[in-house]
PLY file of the C-alpha trace (Angstrom):
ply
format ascii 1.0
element vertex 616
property float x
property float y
property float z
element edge 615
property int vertex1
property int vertex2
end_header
6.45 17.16 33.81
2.57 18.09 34.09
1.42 15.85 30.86
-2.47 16.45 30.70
-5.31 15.67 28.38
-7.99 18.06 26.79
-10.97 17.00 27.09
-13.68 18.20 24.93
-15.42 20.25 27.66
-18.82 22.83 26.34
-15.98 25.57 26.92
-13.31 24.05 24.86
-15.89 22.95 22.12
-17.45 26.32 21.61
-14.42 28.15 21.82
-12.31 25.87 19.55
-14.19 22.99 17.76
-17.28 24.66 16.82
-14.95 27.73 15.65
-13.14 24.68 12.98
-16.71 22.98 12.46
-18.06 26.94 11.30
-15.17 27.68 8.93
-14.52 24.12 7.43
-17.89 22.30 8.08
-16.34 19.51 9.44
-19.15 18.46 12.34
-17.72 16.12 14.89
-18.91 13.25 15.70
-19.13 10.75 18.75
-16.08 8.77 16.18
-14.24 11.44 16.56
-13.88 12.83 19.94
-10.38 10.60 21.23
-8.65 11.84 17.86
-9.92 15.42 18.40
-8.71 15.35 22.27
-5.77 13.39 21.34
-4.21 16.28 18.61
-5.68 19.00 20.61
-3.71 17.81 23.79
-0.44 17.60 21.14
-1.06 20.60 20.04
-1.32 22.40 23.56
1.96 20.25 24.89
3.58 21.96 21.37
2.82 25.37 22.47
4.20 24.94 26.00
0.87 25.17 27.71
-0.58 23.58 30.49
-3.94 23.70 31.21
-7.07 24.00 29.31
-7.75 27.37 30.46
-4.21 28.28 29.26
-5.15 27.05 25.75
-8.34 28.48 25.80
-6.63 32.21 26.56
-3.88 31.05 24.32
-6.83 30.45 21.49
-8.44 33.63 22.12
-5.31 35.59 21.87
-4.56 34.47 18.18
-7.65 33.03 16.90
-7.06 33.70 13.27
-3.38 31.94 13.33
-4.21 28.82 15.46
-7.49 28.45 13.32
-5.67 28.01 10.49
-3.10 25.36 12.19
-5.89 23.41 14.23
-7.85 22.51 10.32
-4.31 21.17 9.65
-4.22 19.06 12.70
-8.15 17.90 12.87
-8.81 17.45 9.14
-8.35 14.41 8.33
-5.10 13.58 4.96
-5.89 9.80 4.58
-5.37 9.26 1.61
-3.40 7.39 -1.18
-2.82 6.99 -5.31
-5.47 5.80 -7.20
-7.86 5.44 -4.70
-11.31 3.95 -5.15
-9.60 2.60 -8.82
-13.40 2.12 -10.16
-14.25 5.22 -10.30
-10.89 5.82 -12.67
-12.09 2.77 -14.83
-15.76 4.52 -15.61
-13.75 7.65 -16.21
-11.86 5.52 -18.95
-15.14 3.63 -20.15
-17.87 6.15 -20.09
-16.61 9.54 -19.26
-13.88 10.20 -21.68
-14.34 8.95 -25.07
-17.65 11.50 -25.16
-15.75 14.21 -23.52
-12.69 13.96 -25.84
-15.16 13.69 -29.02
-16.98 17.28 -27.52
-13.47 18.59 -27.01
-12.63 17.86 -30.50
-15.97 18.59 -32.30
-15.91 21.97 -30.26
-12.27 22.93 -31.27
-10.66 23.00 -27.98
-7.70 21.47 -26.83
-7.66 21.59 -23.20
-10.04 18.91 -20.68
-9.91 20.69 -17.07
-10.44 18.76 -13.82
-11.07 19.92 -10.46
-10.08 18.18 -7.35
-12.16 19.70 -4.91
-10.44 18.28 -1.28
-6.97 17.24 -2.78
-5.26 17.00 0.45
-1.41 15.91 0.05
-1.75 15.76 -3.97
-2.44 11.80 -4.27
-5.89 12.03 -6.14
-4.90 14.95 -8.57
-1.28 12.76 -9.70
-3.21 10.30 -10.24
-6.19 11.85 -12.08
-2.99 13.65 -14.27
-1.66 10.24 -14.94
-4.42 8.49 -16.17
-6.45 10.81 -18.09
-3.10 11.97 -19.66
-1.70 7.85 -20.82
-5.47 8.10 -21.89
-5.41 11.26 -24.38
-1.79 10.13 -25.93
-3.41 7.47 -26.88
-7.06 8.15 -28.29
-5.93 12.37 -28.87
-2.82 13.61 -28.28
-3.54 16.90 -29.42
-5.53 17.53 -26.29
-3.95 17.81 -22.89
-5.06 17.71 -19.44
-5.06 20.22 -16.83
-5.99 19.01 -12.93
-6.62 21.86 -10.04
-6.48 20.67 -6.17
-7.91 22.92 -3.94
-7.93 21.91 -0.27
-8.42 23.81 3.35
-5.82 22.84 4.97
-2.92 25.21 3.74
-0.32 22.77 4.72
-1.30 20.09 2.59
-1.51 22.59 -0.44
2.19 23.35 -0.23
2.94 19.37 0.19
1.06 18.66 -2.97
2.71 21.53 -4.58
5.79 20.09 -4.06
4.90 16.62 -5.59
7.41 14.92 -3.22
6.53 11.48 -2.00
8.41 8.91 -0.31
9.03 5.50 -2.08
6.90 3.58 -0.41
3.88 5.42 -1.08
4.85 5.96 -5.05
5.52 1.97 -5.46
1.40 1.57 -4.85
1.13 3.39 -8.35
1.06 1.35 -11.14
4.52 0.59 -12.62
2.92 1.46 -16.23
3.23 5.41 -14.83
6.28 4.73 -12.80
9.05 5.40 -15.46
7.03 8.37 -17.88
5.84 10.30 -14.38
8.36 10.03 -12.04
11.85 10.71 -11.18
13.72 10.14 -7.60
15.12 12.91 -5.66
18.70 13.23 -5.03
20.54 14.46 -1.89
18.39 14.54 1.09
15.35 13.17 -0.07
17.31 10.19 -1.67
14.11 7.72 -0.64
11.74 10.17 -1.96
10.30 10.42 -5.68
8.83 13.09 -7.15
6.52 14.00 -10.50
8.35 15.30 -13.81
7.85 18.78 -14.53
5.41 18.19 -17.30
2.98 16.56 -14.74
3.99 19.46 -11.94
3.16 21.96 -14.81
-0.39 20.70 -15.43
-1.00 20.27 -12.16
-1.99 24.02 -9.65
-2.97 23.37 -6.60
-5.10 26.46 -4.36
-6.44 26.48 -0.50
-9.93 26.57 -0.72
-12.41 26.51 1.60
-15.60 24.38 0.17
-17.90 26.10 2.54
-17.05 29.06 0.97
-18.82 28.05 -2.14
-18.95 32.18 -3.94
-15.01 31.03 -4.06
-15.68 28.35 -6.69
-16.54 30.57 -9.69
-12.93 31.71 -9.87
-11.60 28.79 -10.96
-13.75 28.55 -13.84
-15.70 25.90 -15.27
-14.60 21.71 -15.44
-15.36 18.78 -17.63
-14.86 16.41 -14.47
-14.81 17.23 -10.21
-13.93 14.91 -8.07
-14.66 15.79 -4.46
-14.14 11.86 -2.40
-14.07 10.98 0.90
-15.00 14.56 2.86
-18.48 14.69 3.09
-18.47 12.15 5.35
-17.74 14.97 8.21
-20.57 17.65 6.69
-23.67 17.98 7.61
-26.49 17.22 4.69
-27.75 20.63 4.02
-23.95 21.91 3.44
-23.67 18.54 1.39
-26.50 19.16 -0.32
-25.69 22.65 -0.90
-21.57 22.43 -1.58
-22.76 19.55 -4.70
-25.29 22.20 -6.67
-22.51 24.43 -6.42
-19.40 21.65 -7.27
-22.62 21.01 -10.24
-22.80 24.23 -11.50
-18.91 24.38 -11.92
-19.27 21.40 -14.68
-18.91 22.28 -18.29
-22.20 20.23 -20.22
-21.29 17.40 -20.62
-19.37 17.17 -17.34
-19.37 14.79 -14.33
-19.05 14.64 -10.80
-17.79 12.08 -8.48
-18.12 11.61 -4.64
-16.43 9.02 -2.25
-17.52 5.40 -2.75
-18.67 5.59 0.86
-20.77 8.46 0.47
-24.18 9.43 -0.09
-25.78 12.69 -1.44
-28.97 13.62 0.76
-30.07 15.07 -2.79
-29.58 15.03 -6.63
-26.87 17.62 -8.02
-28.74 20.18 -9.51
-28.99 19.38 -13.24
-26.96 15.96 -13.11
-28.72 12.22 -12.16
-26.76 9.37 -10.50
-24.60 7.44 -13.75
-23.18 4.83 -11.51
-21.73 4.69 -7.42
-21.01 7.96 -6.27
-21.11 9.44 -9.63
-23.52 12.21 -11.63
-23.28 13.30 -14.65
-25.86 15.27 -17.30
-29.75 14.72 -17.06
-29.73 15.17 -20.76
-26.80 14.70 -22.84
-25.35 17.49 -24.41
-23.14 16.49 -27.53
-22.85 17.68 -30.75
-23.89 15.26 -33.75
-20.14 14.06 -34.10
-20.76 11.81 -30.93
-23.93 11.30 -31.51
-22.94 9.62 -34.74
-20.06 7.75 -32.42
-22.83 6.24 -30.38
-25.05 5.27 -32.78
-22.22 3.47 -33.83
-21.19 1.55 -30.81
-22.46 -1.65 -29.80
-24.78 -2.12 -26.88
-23.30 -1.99 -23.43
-23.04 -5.15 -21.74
-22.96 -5.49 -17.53
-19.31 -5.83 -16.78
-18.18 -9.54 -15.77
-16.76 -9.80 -12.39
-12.92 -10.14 -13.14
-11.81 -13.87 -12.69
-8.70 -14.42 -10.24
-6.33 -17.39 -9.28
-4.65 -16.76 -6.18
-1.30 -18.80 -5.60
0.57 -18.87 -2.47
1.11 -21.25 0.05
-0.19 -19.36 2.98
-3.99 -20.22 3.87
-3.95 -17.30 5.75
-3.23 -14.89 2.81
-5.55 -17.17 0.59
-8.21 -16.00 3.02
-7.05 -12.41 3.30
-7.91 -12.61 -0.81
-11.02 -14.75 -0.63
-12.06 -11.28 1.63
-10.49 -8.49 -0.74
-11.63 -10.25 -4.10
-15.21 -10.47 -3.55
-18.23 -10.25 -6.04
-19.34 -6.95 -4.64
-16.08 -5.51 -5.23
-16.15 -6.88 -8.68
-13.51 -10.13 -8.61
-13.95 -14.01 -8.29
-11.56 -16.06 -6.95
-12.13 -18.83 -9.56
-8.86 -21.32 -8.84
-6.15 -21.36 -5.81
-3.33 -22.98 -5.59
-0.32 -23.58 -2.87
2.57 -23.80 -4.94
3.72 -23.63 -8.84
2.96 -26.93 -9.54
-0.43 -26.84 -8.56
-0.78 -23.43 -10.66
0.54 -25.28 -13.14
-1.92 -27.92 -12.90
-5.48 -25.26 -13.04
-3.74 -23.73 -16.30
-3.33 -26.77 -18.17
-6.67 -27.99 -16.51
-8.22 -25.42 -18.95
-9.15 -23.32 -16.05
-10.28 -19.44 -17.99
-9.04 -16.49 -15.66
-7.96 -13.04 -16.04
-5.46 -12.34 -14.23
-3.48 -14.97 -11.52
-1.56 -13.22 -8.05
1.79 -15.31 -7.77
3.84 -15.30 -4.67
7.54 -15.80 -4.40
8.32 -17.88 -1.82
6.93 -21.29 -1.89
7.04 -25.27 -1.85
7.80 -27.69 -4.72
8.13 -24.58 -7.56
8.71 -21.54 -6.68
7.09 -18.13 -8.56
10.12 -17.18 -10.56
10.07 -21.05 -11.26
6.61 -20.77 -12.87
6.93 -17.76 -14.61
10.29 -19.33 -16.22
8.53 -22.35 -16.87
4.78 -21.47 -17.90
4.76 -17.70 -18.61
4.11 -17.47 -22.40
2.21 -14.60 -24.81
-1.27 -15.79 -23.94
-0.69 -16.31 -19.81
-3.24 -14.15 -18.66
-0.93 -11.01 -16.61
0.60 -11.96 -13.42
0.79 -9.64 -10.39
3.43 -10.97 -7.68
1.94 -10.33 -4.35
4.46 -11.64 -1.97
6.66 -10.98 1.10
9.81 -10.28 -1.25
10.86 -6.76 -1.29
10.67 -4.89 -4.35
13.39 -3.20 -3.43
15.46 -6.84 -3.70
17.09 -6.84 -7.52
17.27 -10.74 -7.66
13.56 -11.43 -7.14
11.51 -8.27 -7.83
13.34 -7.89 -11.10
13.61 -11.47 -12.50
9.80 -11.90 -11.57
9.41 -8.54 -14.18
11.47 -9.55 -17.35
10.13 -13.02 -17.09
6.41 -11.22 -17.70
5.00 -10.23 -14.23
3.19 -7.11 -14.60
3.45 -5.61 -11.47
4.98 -6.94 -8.08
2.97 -5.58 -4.52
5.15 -6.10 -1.40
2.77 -7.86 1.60
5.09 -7.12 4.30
3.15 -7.94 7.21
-0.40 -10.15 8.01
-1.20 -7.84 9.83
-0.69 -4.53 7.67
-2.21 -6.76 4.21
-5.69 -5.54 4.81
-5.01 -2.02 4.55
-3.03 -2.90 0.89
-6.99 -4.32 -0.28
-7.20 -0.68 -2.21
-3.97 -1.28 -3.87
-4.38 -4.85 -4.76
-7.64 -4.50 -6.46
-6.58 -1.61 -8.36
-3.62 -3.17 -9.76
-5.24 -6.45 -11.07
-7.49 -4.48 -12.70
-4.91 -1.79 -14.24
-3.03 -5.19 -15.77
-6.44 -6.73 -16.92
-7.44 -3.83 -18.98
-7.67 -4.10 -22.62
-4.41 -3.24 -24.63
-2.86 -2.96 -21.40
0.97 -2.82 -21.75
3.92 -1.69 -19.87
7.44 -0.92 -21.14
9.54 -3.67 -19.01
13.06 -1.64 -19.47
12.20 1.89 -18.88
9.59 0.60 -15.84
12.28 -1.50 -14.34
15.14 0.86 -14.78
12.93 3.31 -12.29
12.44 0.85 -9.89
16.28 -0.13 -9.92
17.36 3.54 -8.69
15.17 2.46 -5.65
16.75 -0.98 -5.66
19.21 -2.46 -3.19
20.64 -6.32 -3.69
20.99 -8.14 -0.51
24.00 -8.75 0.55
24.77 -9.72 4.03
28.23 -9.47 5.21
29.97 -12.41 7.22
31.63 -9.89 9.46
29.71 -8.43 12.64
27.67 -10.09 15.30
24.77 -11.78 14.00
23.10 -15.22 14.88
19.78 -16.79 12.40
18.14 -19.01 15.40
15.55 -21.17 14.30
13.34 -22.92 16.93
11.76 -26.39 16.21
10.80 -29.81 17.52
11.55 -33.27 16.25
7.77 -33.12 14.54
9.47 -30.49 11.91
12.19 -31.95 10.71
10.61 -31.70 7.02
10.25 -27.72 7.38
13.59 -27.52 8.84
14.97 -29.61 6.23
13.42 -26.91 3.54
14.95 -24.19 5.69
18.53 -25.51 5.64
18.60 -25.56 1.67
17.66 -22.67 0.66
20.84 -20.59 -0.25
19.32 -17.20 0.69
20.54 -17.86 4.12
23.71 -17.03 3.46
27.01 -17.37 5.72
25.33 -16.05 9.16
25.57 -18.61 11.75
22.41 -20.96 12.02
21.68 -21.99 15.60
19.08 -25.17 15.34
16.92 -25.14 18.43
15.19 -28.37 19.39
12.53 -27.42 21.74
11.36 -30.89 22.20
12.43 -33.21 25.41
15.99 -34.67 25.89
15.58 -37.81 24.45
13.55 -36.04 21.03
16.16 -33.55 20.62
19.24 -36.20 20.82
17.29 -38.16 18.47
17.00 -34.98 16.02
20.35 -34.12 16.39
21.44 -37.77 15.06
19.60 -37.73 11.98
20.86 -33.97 10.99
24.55 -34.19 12.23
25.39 -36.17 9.11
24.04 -33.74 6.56
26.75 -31.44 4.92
24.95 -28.21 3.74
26.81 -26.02 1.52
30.28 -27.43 2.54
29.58 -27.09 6.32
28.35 -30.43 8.77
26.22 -29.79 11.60
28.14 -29.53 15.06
26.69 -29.23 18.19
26.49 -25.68 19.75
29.63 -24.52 21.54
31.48 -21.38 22.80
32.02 -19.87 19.61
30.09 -19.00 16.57
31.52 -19.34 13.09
30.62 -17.89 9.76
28.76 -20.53 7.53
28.44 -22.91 10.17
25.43 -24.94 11.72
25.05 -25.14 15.55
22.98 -27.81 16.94
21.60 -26.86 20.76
19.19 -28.23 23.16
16.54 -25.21 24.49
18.42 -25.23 27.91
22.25 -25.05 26.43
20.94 -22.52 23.93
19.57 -20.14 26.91
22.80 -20.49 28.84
24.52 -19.78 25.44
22.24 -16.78 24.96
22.95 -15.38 27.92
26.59 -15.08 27.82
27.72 -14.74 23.99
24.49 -13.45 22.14
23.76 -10.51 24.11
25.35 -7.69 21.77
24.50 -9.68 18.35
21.91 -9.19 15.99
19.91 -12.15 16.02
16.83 -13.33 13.63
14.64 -16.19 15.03
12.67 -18.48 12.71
10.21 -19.94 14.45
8.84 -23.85 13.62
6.96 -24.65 16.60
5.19 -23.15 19.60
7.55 -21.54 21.91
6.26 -20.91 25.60
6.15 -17.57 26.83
8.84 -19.01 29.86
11.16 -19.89 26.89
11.00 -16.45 25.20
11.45 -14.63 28.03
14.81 -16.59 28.62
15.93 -15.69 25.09
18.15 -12.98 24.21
16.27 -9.57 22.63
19.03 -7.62 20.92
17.95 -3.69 19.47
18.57 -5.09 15.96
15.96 -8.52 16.32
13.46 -9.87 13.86
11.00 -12.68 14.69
9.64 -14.89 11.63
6.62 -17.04 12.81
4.70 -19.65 11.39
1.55 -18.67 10.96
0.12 -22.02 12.52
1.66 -21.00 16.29
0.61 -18.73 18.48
1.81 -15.46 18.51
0.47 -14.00 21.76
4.06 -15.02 23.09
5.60 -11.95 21.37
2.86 -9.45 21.85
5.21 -7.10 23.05
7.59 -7.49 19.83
4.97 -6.82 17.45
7.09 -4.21 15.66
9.70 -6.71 14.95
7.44 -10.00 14.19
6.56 -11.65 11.03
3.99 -13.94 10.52
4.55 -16.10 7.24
4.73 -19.35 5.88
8.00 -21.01 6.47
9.28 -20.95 2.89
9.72 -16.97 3.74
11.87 -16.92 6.13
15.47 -17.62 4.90
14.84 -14.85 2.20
13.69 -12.50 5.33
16.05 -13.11 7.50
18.43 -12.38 4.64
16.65 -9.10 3.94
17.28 -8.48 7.82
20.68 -8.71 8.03
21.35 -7.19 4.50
19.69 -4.11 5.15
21.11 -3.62 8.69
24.42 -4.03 7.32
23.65 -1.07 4.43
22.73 1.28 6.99
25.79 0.60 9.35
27.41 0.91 6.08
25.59 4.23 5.41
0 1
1 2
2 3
3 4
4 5
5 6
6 7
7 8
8 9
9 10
10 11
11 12
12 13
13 14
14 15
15 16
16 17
17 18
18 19
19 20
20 21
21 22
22 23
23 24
24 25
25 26
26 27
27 28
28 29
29 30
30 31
31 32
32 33
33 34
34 35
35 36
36 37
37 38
38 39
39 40
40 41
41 42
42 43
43 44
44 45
45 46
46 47
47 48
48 49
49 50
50 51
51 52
52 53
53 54
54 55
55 56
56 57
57 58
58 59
59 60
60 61
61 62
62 63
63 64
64 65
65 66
66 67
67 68
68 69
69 70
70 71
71 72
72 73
73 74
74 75
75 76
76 77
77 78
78 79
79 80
80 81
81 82
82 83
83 84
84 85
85 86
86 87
87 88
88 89
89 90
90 91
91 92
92 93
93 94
94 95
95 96
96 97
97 98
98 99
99 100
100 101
101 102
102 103
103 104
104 105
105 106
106 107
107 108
108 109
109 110
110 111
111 112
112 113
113 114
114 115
115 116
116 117
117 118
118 119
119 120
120 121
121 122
122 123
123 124
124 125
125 126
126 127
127 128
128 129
129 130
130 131
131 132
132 133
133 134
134 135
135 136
136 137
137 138
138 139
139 140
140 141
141 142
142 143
143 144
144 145
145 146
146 147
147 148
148 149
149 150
150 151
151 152
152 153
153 154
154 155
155 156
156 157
157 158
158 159
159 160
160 161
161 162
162 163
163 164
164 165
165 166
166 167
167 168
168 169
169 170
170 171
171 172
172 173
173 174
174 175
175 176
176 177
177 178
178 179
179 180
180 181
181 182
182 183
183 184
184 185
185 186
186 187
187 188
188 189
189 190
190 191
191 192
192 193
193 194
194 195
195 196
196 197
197 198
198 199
199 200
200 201
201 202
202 203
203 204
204 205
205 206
206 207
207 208
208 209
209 210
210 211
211 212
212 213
213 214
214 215
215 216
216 217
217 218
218 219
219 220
220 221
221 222
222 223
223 224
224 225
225 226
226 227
227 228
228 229
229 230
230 231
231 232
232 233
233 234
234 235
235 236
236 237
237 238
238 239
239 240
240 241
241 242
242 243
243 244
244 245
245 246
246 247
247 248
248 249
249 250
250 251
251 252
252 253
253 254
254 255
255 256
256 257
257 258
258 259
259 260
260 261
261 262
262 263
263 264
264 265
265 266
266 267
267 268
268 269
269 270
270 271
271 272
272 273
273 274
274 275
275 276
276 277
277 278
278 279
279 280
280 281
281 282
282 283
283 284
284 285
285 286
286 287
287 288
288 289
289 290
290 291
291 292
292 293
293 294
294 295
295 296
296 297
297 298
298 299
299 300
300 301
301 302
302 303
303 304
304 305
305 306
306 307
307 308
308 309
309 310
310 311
311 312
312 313
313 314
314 315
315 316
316 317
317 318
318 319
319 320
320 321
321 322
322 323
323 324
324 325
325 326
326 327
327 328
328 329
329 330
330 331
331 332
332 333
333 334
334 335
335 336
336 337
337 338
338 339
339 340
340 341
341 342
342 343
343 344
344 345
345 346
346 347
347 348
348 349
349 350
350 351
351 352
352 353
353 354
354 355
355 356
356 357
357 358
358 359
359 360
360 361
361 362
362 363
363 364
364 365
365 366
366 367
367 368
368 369
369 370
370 371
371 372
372 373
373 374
374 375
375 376
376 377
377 378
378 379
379 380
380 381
381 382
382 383
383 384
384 385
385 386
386 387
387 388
388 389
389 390
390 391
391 392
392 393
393 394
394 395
395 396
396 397
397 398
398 399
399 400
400 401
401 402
402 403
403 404
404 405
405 406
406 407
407 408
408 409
409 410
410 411
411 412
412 413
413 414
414 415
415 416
416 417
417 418
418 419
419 420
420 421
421 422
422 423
423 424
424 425
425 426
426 427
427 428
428 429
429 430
430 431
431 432
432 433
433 434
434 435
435 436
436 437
437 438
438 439
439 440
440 441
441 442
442 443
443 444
444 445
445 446
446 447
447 448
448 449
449 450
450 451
451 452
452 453
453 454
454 455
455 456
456 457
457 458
458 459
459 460
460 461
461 462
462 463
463 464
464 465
465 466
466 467
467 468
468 469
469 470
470 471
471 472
472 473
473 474
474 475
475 476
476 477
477 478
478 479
479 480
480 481
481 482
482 483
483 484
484 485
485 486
486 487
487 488
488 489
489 490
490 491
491 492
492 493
493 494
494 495
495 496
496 497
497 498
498 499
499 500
500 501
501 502
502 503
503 504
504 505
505 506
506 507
507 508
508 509
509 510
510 511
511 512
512 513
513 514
514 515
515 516
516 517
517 518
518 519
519 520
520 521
521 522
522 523
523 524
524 525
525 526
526 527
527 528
528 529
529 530
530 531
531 532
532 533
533 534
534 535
535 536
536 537
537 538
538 539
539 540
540 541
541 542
542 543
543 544
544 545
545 546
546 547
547 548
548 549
549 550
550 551
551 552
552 553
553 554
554 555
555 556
556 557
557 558
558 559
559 560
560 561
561 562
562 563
563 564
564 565
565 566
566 567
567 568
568 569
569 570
570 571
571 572
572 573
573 574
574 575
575 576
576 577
577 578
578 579
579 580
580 581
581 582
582 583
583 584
584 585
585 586
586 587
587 588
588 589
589 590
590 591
591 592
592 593
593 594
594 595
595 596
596 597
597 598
598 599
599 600
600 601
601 602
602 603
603 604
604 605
605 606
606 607
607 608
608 609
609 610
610 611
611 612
612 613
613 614
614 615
């Protein structure tokens, strides 16, 4: 098959690129040109053809059709709930309580927002959400209504739909979850999607903000937010889409850009109120706010928010020490490796707003604390651990015993890009009269929930590799329940002599009913299998080849010893985070890194949910 690659030639840019640049405004930049040749070379393989010219001709032929599907495929849709969360707290500190107070003074009972490059629907839910929660509190007889316009047509009809899957809804706060939400049924079981009150305030139009005669049809707004696409324009279209986006505003009104963007000049009519956000030159209110404000006391510069970070990974500490920085608006004012030590900083005296609790750990565990020290003035909890929240027994119990919200970190590698999610959440649960009803909250989640429970039947092996320098972290292994009944193979990569050694002190030790035997033909349900590194690759070889098989790893395993080991399709790899993991580069879909303490609660996770879907 001829597989080829476009490559942004002066013919294919003028004829394509610059055509999508013209219409959209989108200028392409050096950044950009592998993405660009990447989904133009999809899109040509798609079609069937097979050479630039061919595409070119193709282009030509049906300009206006494959115009409109190439600002589907080149515009960028990255994007997620609650985004850029600051901006949503100034809306809740300075932007409403005037706004409402006009609204009211002025006799009208409707405050409109515009979404001016919506893409899949994210920013306008979320805008919904929060300004809505806001005005049942402070004025329920005023509602909310949010507009998304965005180019791509394709995205429109997604947002329309207000279908997401699971994994993208759980990043919302779980105060919205249960009074916004509802899962699908049939085929988009793993999906949720917004109630029809939110899908009712919500309209969502293509719009092209080039285009910029378009905007007067929608009317005028008390609030646009237009994030994160300017960043492709060039600045006298910037400069030229804002005065329009500014003249859209009611008086009063205010405009918001992406965090990392910059204006190359002042709205017309509005000066810069705080990042990326204008609102009025002069303030237009009537003498009812006025009155308000005269009122109020003095704004003070908000205090960075004060966090204690407890988990006994240093890894993830520094992951944190990264995310929660000053300039993001967080201090990291007390850490701690296990319960007890959190324990320790709280009766210490140590003041903080808000304290991340993992699951998983040494000496107390975070359901431990949180049975032990949780109380009415515990500053809120957020779990941030490697438990699923999909897992009843430890999502749920962290919940009712006063969590406020649980984010999964299912991967080192993938818990940079959660930064967004974790900073908005500790400061949703920090906020003032901030509150979340546990049973309808929790009774959302559970329709998404699934308890572990792993089978004893079928093929599967838990093989956990270690030397006679970790007996303590094996010893910590074999206790924990949440292994369940799948065999345990102990793997002592050490020398003869170490490994015999090993195997003396452990053969005596009855776990759960069941005394250590040495490795043998046969695997049995509940059982642990003691094997030197050689017998367990001869094992491997022969009676492990069709079995699903987790391996815990405890110690540094050669690249010559993992390419001797069995890799099954259903295999999960749970490392350390102290050993080196360029041995399994090339099973970095399937690895883990973790502390220890992790990994019999993974590799139960494994095995449960492989035996639900050979169940489903």
């Amino acid at each position: 098959m001829n597989q080829f690659r476009l490559k942004l030639t002066d013919d294919l840019f003028s004829q394509v690129v610059a055509a999508i640049a013209e219409r959209t405004g989108n200028v392409i930049g050096q950044k950009q040109v592998n993405m660009i040749e990447s989904r133009l070379t999809k899109r040509a393989l798609t079609l069937g053809v097979k050479s630039e010219q061919e595409y070119i001709k193709y282009f030509k032929e049906n300009r206006a059709a494959e115009v409109e599907e190439l600002i589907s495929l080149l515009t960028v849709h990255h994007t997620y709930f609650f985004r850029e969360y600051s901006h949503f707290e100034f809306l809740e500190t300075n932007v409403l309580p005037p706004l409402v107070e006009k609204l009211k003074a002025s006799g009208k009972t409707k405050l409109r927002v515009w979404s001016a490059a919506c893409s899949k629907g994210q920013e306008v839910y979320s805008l919904f959400m929060f300004i809505d929660r806001y005005l049942q509190t402070h004025a329920p007889k005023i509602s909310v209504e949010v507009v998304g316009t965005d180019v791509d047509a394709v995205s429109v009809k997604e947002a329309s739909n207000g279908v997401y899957r699971w994994d993208e809804v759980k990043e919302i706060p779980m105060e919205f979850l249960s009074n916004y939400w509802i899962r699908g049924t049939g085929d988009i079981d793993k999906f949720a999607k917004v109630k029809d009150r939110a899908r009712k305030a919500c309209s969502f139009k293509q719009l092209n903000l080039m285009e910029t005669n378009s905007f007067g049809a929608l009317g005028k707004f008390d609030v646009i937010f237009c994030r994160n696409v300017f960043i492709y324009f060039q600045g006298s279209d910037i400069a030229r889409i804002s005065d329009a986006l500014a003249g859209q505003l009611e008086p009063g009104g205010f405009y918001f850009v992406g965090l990392s963007e910059s204006l190359p000049a002042m709205p017309k009519g509005l000066k810069k109120r705080g990042p990326s956000i204008y609102g009025p030159e002069v303030a237009v209110e009537p003498k009812a706010v006025q009155a308000t404000k005269a009122q109020a006391p003095v704004a003070v510069a908000k205090a960075n928010l004060r966090v204690v970070c407890v988990d006994d990974s240093p890894v993830i500490l520094k992951l944190l020490a990264a995310i929660l920085t000053p300039a993001n608006g967080f201090e990291i004012v007390g850490t701690a490796a296990n319960g007890v030590e959190a324990a320790k900083l709280v009766e210490g005296g140590l003041k903080f707003d808000v304290m991340t609790l993992d699951v998983h750990m040494p000496q107390m565990t975070g359901v431990e604390y949180l049975e032990k020290k949780m109380s009415a003035s515990h500053p809120p909890v957020v779990m941030l651990t490697s438990a699923s929240r999909d897992n009843m027994d430890l999502a749920y119990k962290a919940m009712t015993l006063g969590a406020k919200d649980y984010i999964e970190k299912p991967s080192l590698n993938d818990l940079q890009t959660r930064a967004d999610e974790i900073r908005a959440k500790l400061r949703f649960v920090s906020r003032p009269g901030s509150s979340v009803d546990k049973a309808k909250a929790l009774d959302f989640d559970k329709s998404f929930s699934s308890e572990i429970k792993v089978a004893s039947t079928g093929k599967k092996a838990n093989v956990v590799f270690f030397d006679a320098g970790r007996l303590t972290d094996l010893n910590a292994f074999l206790r924990d329940r949440a292994i369940g009944t799948i065999p345990v193979i102990l793997v002592s990569t050490s020398d003869t002599a170490a490994s015999d050694k090993a195997f003396e002190k452990l053969k005596g030790e009855v776990l759960f009913g069941s005394k250590m035997t040495k490795l043998g033909r046969d695997l049995a349900a509940g059982k642990f299998h003691f094997a030197r590194f050689d017998d367990f690759k001869s094992f491997g070889k022969t009676s492990l080849v069709d079995h699903a098989i987790c391996y815990s790893v405890l110690t540094n395993v050669s690249r010559v010893q993992w390419d001797a080991c069995p890799r099954p399709k259903n295999l999960k790899i749970l490392l350390s985070e102290e050993f080196d993991r360029s041995v399994f580069l090339t099973q970095l879909s399937n690895l883990f890194v973790s502390p220890p303490s992790s990994f019999p609660y993974m590799a139960s996770e494994f095995f449960g949910k492989m035996d639900l879907r050979a169940a489903g």
